[in-house]
C-alpha positions as CSV (number, residue, x, y, z in Angstrom):
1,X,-48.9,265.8,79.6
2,X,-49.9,265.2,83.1
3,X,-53.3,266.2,85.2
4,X,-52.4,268.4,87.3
5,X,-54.0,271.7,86.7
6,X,-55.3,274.7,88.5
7,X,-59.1,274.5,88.7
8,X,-61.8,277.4,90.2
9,X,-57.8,278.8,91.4
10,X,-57.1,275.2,92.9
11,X,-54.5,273.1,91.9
12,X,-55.9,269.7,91.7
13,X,-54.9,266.1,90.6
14,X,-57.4,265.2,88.2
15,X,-60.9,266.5,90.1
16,X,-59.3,266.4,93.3
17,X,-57.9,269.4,94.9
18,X,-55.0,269.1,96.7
19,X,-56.0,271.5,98.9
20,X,-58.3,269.1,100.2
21,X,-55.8,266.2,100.4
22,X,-53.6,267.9,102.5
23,X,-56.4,269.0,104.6
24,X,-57.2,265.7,105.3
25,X,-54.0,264.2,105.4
26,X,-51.4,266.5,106.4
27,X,-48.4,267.6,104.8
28,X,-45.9,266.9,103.4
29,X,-47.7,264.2,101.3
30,X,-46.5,262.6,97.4
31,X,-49.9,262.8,95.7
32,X,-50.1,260.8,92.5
33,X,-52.6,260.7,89.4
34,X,-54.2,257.3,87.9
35,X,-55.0,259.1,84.8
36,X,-51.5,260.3,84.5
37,X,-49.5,257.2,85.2
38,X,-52.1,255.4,82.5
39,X,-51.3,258.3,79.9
40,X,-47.9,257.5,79.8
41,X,-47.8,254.2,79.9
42,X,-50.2,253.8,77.1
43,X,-48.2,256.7,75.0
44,X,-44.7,254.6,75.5
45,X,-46.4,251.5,74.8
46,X,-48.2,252.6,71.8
47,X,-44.6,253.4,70.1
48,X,-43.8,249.9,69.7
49,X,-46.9,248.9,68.1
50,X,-46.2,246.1,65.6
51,X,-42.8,245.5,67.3
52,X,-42.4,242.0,69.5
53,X,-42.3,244.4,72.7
54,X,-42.5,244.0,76.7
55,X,-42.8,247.0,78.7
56,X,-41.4,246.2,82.3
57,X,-41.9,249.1,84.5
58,X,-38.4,250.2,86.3
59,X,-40.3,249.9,90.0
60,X,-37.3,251.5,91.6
61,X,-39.1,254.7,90.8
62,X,-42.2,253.9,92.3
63,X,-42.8,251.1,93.6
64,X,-46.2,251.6,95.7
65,X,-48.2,248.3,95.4
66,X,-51.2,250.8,94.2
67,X,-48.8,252.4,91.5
68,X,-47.9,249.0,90.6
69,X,-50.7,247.4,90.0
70,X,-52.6,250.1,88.1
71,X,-50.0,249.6,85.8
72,X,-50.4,245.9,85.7
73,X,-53.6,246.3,85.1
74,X,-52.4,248.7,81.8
75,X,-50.4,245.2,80.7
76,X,-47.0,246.1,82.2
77,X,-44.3,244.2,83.4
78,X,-42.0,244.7,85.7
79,X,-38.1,245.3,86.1
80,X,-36.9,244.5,89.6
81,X,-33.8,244.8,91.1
82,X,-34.0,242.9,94.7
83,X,-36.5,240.4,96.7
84,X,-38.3,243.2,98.1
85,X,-38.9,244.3,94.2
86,X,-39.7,240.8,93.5
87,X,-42.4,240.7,95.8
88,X,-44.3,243.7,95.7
89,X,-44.4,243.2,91.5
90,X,-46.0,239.6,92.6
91,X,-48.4,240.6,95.2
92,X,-49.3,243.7,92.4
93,X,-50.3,241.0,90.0
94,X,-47.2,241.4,87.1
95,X,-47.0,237.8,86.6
96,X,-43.1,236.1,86.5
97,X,-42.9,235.6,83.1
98,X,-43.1,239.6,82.2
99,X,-40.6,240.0,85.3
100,X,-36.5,240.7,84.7
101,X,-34.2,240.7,87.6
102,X,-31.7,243.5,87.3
103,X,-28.8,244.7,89.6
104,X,-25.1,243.8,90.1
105,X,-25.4,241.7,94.0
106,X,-28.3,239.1,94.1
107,X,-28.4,237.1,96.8
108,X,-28.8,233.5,96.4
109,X,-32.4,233.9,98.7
110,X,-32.9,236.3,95.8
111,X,-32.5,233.6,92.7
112,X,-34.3,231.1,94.7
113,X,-37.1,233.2,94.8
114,X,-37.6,234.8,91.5
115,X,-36.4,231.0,89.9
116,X,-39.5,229.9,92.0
117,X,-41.6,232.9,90.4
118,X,-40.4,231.7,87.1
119,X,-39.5,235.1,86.1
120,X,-38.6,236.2,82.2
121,X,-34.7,236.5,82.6
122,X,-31.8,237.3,85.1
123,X,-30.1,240.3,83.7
124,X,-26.7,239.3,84.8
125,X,-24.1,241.4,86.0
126,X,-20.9,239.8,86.3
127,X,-19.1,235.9,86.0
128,X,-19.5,235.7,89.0
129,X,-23.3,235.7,89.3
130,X,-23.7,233.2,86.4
131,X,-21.4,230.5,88.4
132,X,-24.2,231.2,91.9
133,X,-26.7,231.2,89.6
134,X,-26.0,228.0,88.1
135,X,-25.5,226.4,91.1
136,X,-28.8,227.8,92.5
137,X,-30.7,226.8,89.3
138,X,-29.0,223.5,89.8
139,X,-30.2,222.6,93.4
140,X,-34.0,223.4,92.0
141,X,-33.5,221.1,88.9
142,X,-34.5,224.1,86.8
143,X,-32.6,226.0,84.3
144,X,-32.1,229.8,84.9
145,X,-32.5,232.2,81.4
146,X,-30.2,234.4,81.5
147,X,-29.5,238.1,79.6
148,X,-25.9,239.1,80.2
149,X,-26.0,243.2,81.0
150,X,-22.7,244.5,78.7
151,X,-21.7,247.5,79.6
152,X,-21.1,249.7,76.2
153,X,-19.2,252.0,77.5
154,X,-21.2,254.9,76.1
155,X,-21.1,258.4,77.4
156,X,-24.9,258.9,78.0
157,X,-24.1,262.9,78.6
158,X,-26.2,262.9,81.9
159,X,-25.5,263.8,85.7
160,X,-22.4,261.4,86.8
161,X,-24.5,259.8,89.3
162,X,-26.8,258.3,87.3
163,X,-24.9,257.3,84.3
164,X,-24.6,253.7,84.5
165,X,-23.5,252.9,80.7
166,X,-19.4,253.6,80.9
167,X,-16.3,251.5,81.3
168,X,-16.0,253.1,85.4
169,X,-19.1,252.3,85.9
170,X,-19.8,249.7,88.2
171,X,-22.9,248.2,86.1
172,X,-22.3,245.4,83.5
173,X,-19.3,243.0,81.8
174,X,-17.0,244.8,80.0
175,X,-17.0,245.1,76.4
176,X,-14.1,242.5,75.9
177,X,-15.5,240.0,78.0
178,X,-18.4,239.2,76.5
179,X,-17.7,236.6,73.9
180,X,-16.2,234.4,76.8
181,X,-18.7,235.0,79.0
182,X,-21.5,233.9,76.7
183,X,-19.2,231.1,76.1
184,X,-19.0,229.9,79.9
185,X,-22.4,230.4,79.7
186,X,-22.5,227.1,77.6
187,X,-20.8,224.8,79.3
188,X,-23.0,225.9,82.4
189,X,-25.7,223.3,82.8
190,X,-28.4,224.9,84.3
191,X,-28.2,228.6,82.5
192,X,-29.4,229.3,79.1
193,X,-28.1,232.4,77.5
194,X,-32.1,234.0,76.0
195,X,-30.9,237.4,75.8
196,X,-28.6,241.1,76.0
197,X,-29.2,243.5,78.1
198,X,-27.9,247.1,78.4
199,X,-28.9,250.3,80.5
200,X,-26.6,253.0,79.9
201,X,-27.9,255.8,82.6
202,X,-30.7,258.1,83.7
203,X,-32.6,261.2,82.5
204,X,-31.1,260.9,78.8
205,X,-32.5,263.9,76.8
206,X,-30.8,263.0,73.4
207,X,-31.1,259.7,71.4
208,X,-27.3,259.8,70.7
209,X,-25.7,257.7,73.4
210,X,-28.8,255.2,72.6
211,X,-28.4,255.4,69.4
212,X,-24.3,254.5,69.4
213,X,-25.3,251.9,72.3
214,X,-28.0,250.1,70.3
215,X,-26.0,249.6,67.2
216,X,-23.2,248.2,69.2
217,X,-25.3,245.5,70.8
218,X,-26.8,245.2,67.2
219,X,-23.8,244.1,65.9
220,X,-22.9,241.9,69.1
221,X,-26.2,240.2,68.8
222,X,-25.6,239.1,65.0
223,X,-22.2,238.2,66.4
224,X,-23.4,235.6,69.0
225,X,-25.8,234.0,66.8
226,X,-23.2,233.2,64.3
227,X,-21.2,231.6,67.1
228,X,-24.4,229.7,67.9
229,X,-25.9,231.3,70.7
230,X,-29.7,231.5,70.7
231,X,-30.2,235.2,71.4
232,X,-34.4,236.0,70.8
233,X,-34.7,239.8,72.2
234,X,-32.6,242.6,73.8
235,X,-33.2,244.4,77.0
236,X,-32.7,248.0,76.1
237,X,-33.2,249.1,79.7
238,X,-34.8,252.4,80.5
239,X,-33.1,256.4,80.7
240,X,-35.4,258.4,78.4
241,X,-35.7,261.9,80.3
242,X,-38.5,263.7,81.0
243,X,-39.2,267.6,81.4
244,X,-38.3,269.0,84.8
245,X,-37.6,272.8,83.9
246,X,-40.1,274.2,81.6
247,X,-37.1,277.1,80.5
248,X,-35.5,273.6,79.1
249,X,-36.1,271.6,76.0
250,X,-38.2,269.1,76.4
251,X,-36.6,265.1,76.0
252,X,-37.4,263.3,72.4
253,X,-40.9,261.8,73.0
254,X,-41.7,258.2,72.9
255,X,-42.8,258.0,69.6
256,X,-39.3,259.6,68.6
257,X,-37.4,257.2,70.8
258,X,-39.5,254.1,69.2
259,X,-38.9,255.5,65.1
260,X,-35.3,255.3,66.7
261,X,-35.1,251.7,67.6
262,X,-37.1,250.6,64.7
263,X,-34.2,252.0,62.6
264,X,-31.2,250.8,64.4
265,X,-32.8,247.1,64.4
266,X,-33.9,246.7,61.2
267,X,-34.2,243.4,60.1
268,X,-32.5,241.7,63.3
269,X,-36.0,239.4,64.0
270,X,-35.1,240.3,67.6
271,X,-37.7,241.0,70.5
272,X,-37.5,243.8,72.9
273,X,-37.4,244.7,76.4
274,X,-38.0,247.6,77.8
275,X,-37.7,249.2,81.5
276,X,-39.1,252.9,82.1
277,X,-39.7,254.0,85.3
278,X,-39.1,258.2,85.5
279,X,-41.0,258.0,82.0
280,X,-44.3,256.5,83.2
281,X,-44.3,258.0,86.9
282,X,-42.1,261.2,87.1
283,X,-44.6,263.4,85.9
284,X,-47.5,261.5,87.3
285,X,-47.2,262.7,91.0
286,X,-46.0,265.5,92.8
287,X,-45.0,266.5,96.7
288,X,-47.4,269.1,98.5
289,X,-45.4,271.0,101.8
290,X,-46.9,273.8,103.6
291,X,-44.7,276.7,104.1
292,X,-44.1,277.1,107.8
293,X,-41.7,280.3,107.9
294,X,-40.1,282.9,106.1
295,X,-36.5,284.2,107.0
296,X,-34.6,287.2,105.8
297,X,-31.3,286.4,105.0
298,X,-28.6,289.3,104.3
299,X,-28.9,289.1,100.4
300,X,-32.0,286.7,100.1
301,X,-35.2,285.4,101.0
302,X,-35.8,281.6,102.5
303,X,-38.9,280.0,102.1
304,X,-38.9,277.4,105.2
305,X,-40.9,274.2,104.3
306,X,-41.8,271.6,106.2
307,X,-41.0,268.6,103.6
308,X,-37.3,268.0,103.6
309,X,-34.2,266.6,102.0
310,X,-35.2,262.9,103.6
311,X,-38.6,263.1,102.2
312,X,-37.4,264.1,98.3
313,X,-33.6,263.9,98.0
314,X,-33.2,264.6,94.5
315,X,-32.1,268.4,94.5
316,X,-29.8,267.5,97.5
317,X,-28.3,264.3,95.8
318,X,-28.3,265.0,92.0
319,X,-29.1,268.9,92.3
320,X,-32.0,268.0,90.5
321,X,-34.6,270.6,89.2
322,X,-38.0,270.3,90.2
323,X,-41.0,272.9,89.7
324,X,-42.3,274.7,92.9
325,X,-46.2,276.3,92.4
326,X,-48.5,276.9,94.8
327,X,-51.6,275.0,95.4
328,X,-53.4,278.5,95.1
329,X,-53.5,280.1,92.0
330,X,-51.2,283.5,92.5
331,X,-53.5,286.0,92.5
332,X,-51.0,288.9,91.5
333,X,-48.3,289.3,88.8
334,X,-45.6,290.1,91.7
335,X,-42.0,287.9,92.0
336,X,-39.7,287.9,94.0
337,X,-36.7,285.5,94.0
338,X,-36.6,282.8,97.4
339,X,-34.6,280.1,98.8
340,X,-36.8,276.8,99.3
341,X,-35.5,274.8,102.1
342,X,-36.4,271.8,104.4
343,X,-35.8,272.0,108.4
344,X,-33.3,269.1,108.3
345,X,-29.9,270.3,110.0
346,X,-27.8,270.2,106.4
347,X,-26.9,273.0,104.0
348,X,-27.9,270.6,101.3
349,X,-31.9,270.2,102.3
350,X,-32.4,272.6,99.8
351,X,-35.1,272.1,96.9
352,X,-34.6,275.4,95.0
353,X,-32.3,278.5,94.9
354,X,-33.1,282.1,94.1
355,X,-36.3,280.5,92.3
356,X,-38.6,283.2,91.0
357,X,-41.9,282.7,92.7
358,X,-44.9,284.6,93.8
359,X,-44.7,285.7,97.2
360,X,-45.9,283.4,100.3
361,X,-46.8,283.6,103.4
362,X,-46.6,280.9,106.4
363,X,-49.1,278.4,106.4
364,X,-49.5,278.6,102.5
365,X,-49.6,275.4,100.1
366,X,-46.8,274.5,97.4
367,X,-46.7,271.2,95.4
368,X,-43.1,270.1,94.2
369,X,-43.6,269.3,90.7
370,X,-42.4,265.7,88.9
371,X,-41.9,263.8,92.2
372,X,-43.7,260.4,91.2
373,X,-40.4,259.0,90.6
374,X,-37.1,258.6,92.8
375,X,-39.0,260.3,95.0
376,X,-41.2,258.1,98.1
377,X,-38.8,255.2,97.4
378,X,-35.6,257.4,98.4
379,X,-37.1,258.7,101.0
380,X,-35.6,258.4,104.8
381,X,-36.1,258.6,108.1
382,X,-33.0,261.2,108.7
383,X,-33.9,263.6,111.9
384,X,-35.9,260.9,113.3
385,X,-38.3,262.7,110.2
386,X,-41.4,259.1,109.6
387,X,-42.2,258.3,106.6
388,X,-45.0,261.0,104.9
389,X,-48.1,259.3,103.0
390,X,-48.8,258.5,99.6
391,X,-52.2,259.3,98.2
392,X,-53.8,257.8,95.0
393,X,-56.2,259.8,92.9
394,X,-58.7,258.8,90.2
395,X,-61.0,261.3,88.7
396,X,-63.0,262.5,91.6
397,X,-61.7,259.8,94.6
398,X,-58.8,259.6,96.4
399,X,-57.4,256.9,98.5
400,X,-54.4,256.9,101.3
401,X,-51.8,254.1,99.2
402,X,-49.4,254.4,102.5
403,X,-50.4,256.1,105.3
404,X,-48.1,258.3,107.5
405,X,-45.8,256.8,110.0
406,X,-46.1,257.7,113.1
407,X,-43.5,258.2,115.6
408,X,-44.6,255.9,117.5
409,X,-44.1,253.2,114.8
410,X,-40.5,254.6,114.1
411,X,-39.3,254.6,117.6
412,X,-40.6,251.0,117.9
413,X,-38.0,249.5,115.4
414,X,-35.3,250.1,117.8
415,X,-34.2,247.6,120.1
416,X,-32.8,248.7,123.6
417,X,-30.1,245.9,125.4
418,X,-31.0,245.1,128.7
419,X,-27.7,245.8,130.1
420,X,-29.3,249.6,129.0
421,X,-32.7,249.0,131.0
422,X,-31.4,247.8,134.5
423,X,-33.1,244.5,133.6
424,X,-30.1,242.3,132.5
């Protein structure tokens, strides 16, 4: 469930119409919903209830210091996956210890820093980040806790690009290498092994692949404590899909996905981490573009917007489906079937092909549907295209979250030699 809805033939976010955002604030623009983003992460969190859980949103999907710390203030944590990460979850209020540090290349600056913010865990990625890490952790006098990421190898059945969970995969330690990495892990002075951690990919709409992951880390789990290892929770990472194409199925809920876990840990005694990010913000915001032209092609109909692939570059990089509507309630039953494209000079700034729509007209309103996550942070500044603004609704207000570059500011990051200027 989200709050967007059509309202006196308005859509609107919450009691806000967008109408009136875009007004004000130009297009394109992400618009997102407090009520929304709350929603959802009170619905995942309430499936673990009576389970030893922590909820660290994934803030590579979203990670506007507003989004943030409305969440924070829900009791979320945080799963980061560089310095820049690190430091907006900070400044949002997440506190360290309900922080994890994901990602296969940290940067020594990185560990400093989140050893400093006394984070929850590294999530390690390879042997060779444990030895850095220990020497890091050693030049603080402190002692680093450390999850090891294993990579199951686990077809998750989603798009290749965002499956993160098999053998070719460049995420985790391999299967066969985990025993003796746990075991370096030991002799390492300043690293203590707290944890596992897995992720196995993106957009999962089956509990399957989780299902066949979990129980393998199950048994690896029971298998490390025998050998003496002090393992007191799993990171189970993140993936559950969410609905993009009404004509699809819709993803096993939350409360599905919890009864799941429940079953497949039994009686481990083992705490739990987990890291959505699509779940809690996907649905929660959504990208309004005005329709600047329409051109007649020789078998079809483009609908020429002016948001583009480097604004939302999920269609053009996954061939991802998201809902187009328009901000005015149709007022006829009529269809026809249109392209929607961006004015970027690529054949792949393209949102949607031979969509059934009601017809438009240059000038009118459409919101791209489920663009709260992977959608701002991916953005780029391709074309010489700046930055569009974020806006934050709650109930009846509305606030700019990150205004609109101008081009001015873009044009101001480059840096001219003066052998170029006749000065030097």
């Amino acid at each position: 469930m989200d709050h967007f809805a059509y309202k006196e033939g308005k859509l609107s976010a919450e009691d806000v119409a967008l109408e009136t955002i875009a007004l004000e604030v130009g297009t394109p623009v992400y618009v997102y919903s407090t009520a929304t983003l709350k929603r959802h992460f009170q619905v995942f969190s309430e499936a673990f209830q009576g389970v030893h859980a922590l909820v660290c949103f994934a803030v590579k999907a979203n990670s506007n210091q507003a989004v943030l710390r409305t969440l924070a203030r829900e009791g979320a944590g945080a799963d980061v996956v560089s310095l820049g990460e690190l430091t907006r979850a900070l400044m949002a209020g997440i506190p360290g210890d309900r922080i994890v540090f994901s990602g296969v290349g940290k940067t020594p600056e990185e560990m400093h820093a989140a050893l400093r913010a006394g984070i929850k865990q590294f999530n390690a990625e390879s042997e060779a980040e444990l030895e850095v890490l220990n020497l890091v952790a050693g030049e603080m006098g402190l002692t680093a806790p450390v999850s090891v990421r294993v990579n199951p190898d686990v077809d998750a059945k989603t798009h290749a690009k965002i499956s993160t969970g098999k053998s070719e995969n460049k995420f985790g330690i391999p299967w066969q290498r985990v025993d003796a990495v746990y075991a370096r892990i030991k002799e390492l002075e300043h690293l203590e092994a707290v944890g596992v951690d897995l992720h196995i990919g993106s957009q999962l709409t089956d509990l399957a692949p989780f299902r066949e992951a979990f129980a393998k880390v199950v048994t690896l789990v029971k298998d490390l404590r025998a050998k003496g290892h002090d393992i007191r929770h799993i990171d189970l990472g993140g993936g559950l899909g969410i609905p993009y194409d009404p004509e699809q199925a819709a993803p096993p809920a939350p409360a599905e996905y919890g009864t799941m876990i429940r079953e497949v840990l039994g009686d481990l005694d083992c705490g739990i981490i987990l890291e959505p990010g699509r779940l809690i913000a996907g649905n929660a915001g959504v990208l309004v573009t005005r329709m600047l032209y329409e051109k007649k092609g020789v078998d079809r109909t483009f609908y020429i917007l002016d948001a583009a692939m480097n604004d939302l570059g999920r269609p053009a990089m996954y061939d991802a489906y998201h809902a187009i509507v328009p901000v005015r309630e149709a007022e006829t039953d009529a269809t026809l079937e249109a392209d929607f494209v961006g004015p970027v000079c690529e054949s792949s700034d393209t949102f949607a092909k031979a969509r059934k729509t009601t017809p438009l007209k240059a000038g009118d309103l459409v919101a791209i549907k489920s663009a709260g996550a992977y959608g701002a942070v991916m953005s780029s500044t391709y074309n010489s295209r700046p930055l569009v603004p974020e806006v934050l609704v709650d109930d009846t207000r509305y606030a700019v979250v990150r205004k609109r570059q101008s081009l001015e500011e873009l044009l101001s990051l480059d840096e001219v030699p003066t052998w170029l200027t006749g000065s030097g």
